[in-house]
C-alpha positions as CSV (number, residue, x, y, z in Angstrom):
1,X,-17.1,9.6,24.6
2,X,-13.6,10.0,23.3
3,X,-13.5,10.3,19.3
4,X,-11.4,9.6,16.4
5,X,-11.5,10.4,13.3
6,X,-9.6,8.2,10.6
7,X,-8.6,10.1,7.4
8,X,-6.8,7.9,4.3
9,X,-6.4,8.7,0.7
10,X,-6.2,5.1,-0.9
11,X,-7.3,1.4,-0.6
12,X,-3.4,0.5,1.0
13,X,-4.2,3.2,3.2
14,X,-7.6,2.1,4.5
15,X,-5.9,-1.6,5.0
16,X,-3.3,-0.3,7.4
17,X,-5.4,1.9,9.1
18,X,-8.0,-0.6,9.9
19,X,-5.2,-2.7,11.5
20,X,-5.0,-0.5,13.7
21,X,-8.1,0.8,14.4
22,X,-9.3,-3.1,15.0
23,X,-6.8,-3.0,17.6
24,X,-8.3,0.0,19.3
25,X,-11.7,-1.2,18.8
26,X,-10.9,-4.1,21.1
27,X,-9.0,-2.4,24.1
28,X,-11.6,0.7,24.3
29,X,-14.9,-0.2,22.7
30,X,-16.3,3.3,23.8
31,X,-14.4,5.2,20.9
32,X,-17.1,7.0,18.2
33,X,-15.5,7.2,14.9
34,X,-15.8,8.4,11.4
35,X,-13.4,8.9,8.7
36,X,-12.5,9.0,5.1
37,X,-11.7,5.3,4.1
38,X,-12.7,2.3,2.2
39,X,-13.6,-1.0,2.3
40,X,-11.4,-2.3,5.3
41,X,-12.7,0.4,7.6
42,X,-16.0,-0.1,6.5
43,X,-16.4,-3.4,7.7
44,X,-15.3,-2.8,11.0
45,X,-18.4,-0.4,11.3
46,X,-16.8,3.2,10.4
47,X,-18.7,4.6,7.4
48,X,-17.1,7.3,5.0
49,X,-18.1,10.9,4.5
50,X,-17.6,10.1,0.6
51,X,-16.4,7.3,-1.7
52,X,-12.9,6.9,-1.6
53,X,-12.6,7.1,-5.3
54,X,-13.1,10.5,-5.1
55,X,-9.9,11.2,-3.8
56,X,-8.0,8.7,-5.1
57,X,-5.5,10.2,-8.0
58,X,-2.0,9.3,-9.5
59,X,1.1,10.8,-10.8
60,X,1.9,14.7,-11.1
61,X,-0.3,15.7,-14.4
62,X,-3.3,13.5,-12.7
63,X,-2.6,15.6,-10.0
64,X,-3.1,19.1,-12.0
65,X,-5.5,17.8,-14.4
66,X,-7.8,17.3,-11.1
67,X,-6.8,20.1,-8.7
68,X,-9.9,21.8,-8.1
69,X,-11.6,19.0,-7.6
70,X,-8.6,17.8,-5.0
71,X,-8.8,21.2,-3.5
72,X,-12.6,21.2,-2.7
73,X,-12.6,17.8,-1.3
74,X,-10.0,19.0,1.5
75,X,-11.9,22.1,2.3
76,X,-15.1,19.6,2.3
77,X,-12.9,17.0,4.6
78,X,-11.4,19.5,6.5
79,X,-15.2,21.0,7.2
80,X,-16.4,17.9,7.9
81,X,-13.7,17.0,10.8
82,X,-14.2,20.7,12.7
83,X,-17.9,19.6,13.0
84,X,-17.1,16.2,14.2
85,X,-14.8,17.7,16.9
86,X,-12.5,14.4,17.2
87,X,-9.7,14.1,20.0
88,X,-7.6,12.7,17.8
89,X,-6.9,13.3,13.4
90,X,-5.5,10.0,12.4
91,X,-4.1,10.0,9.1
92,X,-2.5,7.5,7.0
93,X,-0.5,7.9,4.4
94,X,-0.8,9.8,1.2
95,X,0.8,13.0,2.3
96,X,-0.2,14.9,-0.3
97,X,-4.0,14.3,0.6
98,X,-4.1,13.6,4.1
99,X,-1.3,16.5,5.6
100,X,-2.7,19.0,3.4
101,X,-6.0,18.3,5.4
102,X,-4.6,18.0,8.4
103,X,-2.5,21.4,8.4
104,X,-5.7,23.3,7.9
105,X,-7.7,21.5,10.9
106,X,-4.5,22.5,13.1
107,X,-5.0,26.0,11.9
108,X,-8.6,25.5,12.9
109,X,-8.7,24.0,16.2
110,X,-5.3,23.3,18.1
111,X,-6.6,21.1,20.5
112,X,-7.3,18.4,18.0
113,X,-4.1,15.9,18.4
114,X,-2.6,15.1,14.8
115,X,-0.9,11.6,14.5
116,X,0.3,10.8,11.2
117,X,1.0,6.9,10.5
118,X,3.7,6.4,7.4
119,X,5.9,9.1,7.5
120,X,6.4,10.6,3.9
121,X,9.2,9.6,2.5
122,X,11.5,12.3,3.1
123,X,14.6,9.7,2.5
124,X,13.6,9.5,-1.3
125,X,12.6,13.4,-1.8
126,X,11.6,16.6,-0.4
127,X,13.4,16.0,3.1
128,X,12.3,20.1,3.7
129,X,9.3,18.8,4.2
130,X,10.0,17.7,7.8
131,X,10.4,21.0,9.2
132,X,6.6,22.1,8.0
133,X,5.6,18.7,9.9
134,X,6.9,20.3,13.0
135,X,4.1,23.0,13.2
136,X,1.4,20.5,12.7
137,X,2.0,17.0,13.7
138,X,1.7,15.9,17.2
139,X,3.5,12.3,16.8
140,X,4.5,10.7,13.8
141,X,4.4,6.7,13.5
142,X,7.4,5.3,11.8
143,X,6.8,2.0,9.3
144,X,11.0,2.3,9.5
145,X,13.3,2.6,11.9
146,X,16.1,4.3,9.4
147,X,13.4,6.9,9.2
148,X,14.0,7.9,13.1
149,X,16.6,10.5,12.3
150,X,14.8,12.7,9.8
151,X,12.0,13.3,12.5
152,X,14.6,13.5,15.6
153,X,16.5,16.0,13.8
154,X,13.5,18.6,14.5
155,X,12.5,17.2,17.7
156,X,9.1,15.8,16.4
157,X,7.9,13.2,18.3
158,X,8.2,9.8,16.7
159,X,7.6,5.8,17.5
160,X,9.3,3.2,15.0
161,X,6.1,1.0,15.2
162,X,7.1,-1.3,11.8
163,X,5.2,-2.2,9.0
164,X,1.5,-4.2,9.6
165,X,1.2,-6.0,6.5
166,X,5.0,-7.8,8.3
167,X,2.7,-9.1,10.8
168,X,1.1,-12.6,11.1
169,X,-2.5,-12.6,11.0
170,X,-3.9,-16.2,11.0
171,X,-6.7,-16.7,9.0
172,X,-9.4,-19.0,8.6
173,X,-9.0,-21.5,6.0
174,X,-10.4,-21.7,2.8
175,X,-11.3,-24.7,0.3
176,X,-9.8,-23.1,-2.6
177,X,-10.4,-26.2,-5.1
178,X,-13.3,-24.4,-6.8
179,X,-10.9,-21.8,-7.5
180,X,-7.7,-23.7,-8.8
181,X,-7.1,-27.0,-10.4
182,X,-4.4,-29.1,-8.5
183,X,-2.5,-29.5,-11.6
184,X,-2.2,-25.7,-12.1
185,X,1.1,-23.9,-10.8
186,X,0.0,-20.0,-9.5
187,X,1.7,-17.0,-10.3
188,X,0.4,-13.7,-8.6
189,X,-0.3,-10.8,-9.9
190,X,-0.5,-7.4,-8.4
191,X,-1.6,-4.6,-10.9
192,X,-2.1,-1.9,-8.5
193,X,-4.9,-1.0,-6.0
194,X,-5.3,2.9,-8.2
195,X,-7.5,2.5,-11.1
196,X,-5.0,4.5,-13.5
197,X,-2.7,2.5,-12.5
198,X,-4.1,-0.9,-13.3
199,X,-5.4,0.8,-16.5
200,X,-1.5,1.0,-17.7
201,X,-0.8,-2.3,-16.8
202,X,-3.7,-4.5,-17.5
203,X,-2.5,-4.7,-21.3
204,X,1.1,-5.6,-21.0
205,X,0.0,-8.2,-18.1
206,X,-2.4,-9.7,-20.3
207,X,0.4,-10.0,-22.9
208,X,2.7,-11.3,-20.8
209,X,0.0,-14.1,-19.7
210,X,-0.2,-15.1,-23.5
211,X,3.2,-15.3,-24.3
212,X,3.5,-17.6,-21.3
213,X,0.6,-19.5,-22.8
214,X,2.7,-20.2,-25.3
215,X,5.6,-21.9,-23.6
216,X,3.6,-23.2,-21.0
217,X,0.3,-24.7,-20.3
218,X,0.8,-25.7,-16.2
219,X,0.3,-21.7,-14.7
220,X,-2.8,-20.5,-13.7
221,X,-2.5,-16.7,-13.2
222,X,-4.8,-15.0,-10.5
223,X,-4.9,-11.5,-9.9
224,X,-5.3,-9.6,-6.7
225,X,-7.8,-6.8,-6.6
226,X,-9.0,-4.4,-4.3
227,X,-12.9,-4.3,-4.1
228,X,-12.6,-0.7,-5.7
229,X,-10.9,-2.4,-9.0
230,X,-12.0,-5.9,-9.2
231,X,-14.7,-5.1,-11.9
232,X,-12.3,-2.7,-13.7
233,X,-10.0,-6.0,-14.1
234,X,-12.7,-8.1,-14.9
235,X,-14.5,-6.3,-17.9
236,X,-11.0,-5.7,-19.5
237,X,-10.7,-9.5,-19.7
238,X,-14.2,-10.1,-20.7
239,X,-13.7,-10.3,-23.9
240,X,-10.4,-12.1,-23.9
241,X,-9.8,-15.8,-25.2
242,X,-7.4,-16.5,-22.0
243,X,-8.8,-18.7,-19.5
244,X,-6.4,-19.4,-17.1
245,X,-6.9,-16.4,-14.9
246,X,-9.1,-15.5,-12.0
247,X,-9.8,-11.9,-10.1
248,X,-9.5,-12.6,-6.2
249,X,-10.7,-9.6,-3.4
250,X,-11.2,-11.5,-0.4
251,X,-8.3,-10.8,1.9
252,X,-8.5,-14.3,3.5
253,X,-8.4,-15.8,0.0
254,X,-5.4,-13.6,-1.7
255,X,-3.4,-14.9,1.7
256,X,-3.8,-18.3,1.0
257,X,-3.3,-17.9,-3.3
258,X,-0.4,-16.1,-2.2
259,X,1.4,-18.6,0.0
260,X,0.7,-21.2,-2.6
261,X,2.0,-19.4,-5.3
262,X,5.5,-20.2,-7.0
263,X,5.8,-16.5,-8.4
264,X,4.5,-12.9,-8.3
265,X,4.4,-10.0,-10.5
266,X,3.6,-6.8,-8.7
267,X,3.1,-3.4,-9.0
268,X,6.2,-1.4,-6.7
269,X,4.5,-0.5,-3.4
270,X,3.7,-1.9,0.0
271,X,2.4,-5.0,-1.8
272,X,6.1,-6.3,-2.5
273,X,6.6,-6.5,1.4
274,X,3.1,-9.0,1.9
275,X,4.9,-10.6,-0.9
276,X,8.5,-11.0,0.5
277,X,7.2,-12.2,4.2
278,X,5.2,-14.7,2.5
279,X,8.2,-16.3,1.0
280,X,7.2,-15.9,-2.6
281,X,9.7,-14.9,-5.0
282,X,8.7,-12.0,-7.4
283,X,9.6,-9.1,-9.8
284,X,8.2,-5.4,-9.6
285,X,6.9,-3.2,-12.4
286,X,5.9,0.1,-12.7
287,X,4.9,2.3,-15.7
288,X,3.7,6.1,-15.3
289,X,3.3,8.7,-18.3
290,X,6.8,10.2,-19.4
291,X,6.4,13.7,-18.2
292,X,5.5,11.9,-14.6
293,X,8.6,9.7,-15.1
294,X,11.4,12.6,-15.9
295,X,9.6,15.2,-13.3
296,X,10.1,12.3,-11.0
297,X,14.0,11.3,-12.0
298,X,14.9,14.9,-11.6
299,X,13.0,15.0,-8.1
300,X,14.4,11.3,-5.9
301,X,17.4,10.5,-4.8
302,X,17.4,6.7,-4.4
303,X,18.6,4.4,-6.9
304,X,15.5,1.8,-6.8
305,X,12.1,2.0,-6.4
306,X,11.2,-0.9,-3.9
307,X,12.0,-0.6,-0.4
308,X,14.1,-4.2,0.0
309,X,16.2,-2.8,-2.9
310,X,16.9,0.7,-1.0
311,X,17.6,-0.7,1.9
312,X,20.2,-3.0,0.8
313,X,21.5,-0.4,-1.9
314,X,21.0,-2.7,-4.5
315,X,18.5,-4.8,-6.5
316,X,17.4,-8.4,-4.7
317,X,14.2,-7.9,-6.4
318,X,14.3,-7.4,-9.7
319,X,12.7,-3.8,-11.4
320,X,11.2,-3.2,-14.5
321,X,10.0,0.5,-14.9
322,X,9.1,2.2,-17.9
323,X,10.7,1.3,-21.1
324,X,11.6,-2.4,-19.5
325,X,8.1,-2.8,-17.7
326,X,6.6,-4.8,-21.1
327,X,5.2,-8.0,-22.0
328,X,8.3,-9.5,-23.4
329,X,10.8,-8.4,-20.6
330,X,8.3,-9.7,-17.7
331,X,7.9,-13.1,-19.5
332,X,11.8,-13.3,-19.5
333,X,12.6,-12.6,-16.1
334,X,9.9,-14.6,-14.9
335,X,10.9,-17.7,-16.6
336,X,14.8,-16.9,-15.9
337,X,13.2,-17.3,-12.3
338,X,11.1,-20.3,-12.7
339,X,14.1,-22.1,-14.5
340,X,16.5,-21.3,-11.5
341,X,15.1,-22.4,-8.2
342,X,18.6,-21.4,-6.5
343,X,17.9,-18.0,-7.8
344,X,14.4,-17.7,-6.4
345,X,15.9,-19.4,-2.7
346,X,18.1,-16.3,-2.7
347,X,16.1,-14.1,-3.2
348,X,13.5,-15.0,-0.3
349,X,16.2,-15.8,1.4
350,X,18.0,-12.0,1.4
351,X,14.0,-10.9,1.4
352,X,13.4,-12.6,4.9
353,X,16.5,-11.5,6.6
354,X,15.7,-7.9,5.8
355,X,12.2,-8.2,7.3
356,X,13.4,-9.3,9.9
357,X,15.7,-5.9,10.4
358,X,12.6,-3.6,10.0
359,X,10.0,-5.8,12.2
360,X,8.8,-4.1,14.8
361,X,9.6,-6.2,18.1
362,X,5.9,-7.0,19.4
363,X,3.2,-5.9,16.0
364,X,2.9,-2.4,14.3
365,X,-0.9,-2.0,14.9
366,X,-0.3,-3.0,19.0
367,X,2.3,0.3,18.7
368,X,0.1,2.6,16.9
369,X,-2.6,2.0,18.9
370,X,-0.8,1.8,21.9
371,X,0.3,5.4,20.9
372,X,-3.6,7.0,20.0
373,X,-4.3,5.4,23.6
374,X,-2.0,7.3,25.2
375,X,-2.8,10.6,23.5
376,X,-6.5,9.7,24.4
377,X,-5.6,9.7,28.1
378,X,-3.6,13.0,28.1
């Protein structure tokens, strides 16, 4: 029996990979798997060799304040992987985590094929990176197709498979009336997947819902949670007077809040993409500690932080990072928004023809897979 094992670093990690691996698990049911992953690869049968939590860290002094911890869970993953003797390492994402790992079981035992999905994103920083990849990594799967050259340009081996959360997944429907009132208008929320993440954010969202309270009395705000932060969200509101707000985990269910939204706040990441090729207008925010921040200015070398933005070289969607990403400026641009449907029809609008340039032309986790069959076979 062939074997695979699956090796993330985050929730948005374990959600693509399970795409993926679903995909697999249909074409060749005769595939044993483990991995380190979360609650998307758990449901499809494939336990973890620890809680993804574990691993899960933010942001350069996070990083350092936690390094020996990091650095025993690789040689633990790493360990763990030799004695499981899979054909193929598939990791996803979070370079830092998941490459590090991966170099050492290539050091280990050559025969093991390594096939990274998400590329690291060389095009923002650190584009000497690629040239270490080369000793390592068998193929690399591309979520972009701009990122084709970097990998060319030392002959690694590379698909441009696009981006799974672009793709169209129908889902069952849901009665949702227990959920929202009729007379309720939904904004989205996003406040991260990362717990220190949604730890920074949780106040100045909960701000922002009051001073919307204020104005208005027709929004119903519903925030989309990973099952690893639900409860986090959920005791920080516990004692709150606001009541026009709900915690959502259920995939099925955030798809259908989302579509019926009229707005969404979110966190920068992947998320703004499921948010764009649903049609929904939105803002991003992002807030890190300062020393993370100015380590970080000093480091990238694109303009914006969300990936519609860099790709059209300038901001469709608006940003508010740092200083800007606070209650008051949130509530503003949201209601500029709200109050200018023309605006919010451009912006999907400009949103939707650039999915359409980075859409893979059948579905990113019928390439990936595609690819792991193939390196199966040889």
């Amino acid at each position: 029996m062939k074997k695979i094992f699956i090796l993330t670093g985050e929730p948005s990690g374990d959600k693509l990979a399970s795409t993926v691996i679903s995909k697999m698990k249909q074409s060749n049911p005769n595939i044993e798997y483990s991995c380190v992953g979360g609650q998307h690869l758990n449901t499809l049968g494939i336990k973890s060799i620890f809680d993804l939590k574990e691993i899960t860290y933010i942001g350069f002094t996070s990083v350092l304040l936690n390094i020996f911890k990091i650095k025993n869970k690789i040689n633990k993953t790493v360990e763990e992987i030799i004695k499981f003797n899979p054909d193929i390492l598939f990791s996803v994402d979070s370079p830092d985590f998941t490459l590090r790992v991966a170099e050492k079981v290539k050091k280990l035992n050559i025969n093991i094929k390594i096939i990274h999905y998400v590329a690291p994103q060389v095009w923002i920083w650190r584009e000497s990176r690629v040239k270490n990849f080369k000793k390592f990594v068998d193929h690399m799967l591309l979520l972009f197709n701009f990122e084709k050259k970097y990998f060319d340009k030392e002959s690694i081996p590379n698909t441009f498979v696009g981006h799974p959360l672009l793709e169209y997944n129908k889902r069952p429907k849901i009665d949702l009336s227990s959920l929202i009132n009729e007379d309720k208008k939904i904004i989205s929320i996003f406040a991260g997947s990362r717990n220190s993440e949604t730890n920074v954010l949780l106040p100045i969202l909960s701000d922002f819902i009051k001073l919307m309270n204020k104005q208005f009395n027709n929004f119903i705000f519903i925030f989309h949670a990973t099952n690893e932060n639900k409860e986090l969200i959920i005791s920080f509101f516990k004692n709150s007077l606001l009541k026009n707000f709900q915690v959502i985990s259920d995939d099925n269910i955030k798809s259908q809040i989302l579509s019926k939204s009229v707005f969404a706040v979110a966190k920068s990441g992947t998320v703004s993409l499921e948010i764009c090729n649903a049609g929904i207008p939105s803002i991003i925010i992002y807030k890190i500690n300062l020393i993370n921040y100015l380590i970080m200015k000093l480091l990238v070398k694109v303009k914006f932080a969300n990936i519609i933005n860099i790709i059209n070289n300038k901001e469709i969607i608006p940003e508010l990072l740092q200083g800007e990403c606070n209650a008051k400026e949130i509530y503003n641009s949201v209601v500029y928004f709200l109050k200018n449907p023309k605006l919010m029809k451009n912006q999907v609008d400009t949103c939707n023809k650039t999915l359409n340039e980075i859409r893979s032309k059948s579905s990113s986790s019928s390439e990936a897979s595609s690819v792991l069959s193939k390196y199966l076979v040889t």
